[in-house]
N, C-alpha and C positions, 0 to 999 in steps of 0.2 A: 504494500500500500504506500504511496507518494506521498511525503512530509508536502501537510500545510506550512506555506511561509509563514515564517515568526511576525505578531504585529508590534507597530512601533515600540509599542511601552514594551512588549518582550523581548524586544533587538534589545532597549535599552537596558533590564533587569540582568538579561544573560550577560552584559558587557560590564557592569556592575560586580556579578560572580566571579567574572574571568579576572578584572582586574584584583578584587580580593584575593584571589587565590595565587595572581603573580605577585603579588604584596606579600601575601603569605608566601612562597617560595623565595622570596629574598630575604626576608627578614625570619624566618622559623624554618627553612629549609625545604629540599624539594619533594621529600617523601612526608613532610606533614601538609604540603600543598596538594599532593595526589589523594593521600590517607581523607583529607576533608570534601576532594574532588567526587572521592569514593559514595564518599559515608552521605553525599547529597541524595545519591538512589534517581539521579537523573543525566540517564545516558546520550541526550543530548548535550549535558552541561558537562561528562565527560570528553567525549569525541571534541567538545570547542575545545577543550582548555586542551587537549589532545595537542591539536591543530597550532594553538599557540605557546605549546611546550616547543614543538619541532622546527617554528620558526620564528616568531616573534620574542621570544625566550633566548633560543640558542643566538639571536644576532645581537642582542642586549646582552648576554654574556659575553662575547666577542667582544664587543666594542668597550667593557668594564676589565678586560682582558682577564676573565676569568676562566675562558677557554680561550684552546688557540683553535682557529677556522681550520676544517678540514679542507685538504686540496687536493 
């Protein structure tokens, strides 16, 4: 069955979660930011925060030089 698109206020609410939870991954670590990701019980708010562990995370860790870029 095809995901209904998310409406405003829920674009806004998910966008909310994702930044707490990358809040929470810098400041309390990356496996207490999954561990709360988890414990939401909502697997759309997974799969985003998914999304921006693998890119919007990893290039903010780059550029904090807390990784080095893969090449």
């Amino acid at each position: 069955m095809p995901q209904q698109p998310l409406s405003e206020d829920a674009q806004k609410a998910m966008q909310e979660k994702l930044q707490h939870l990358v809040d929470l991954a810098f400041e309390q670590g990356l496996l207490t930011a999954i561990d709360q990701a988890r414990k939401a019980n909502d697997p759309y708010l997974l799969d985003a925060f998914h999304d921006v562990l693998t890119d919007k995370l990893y290039q903010e860790l780059i550029a904090q030089h807390k990784l080095e870029e893969l090449k």
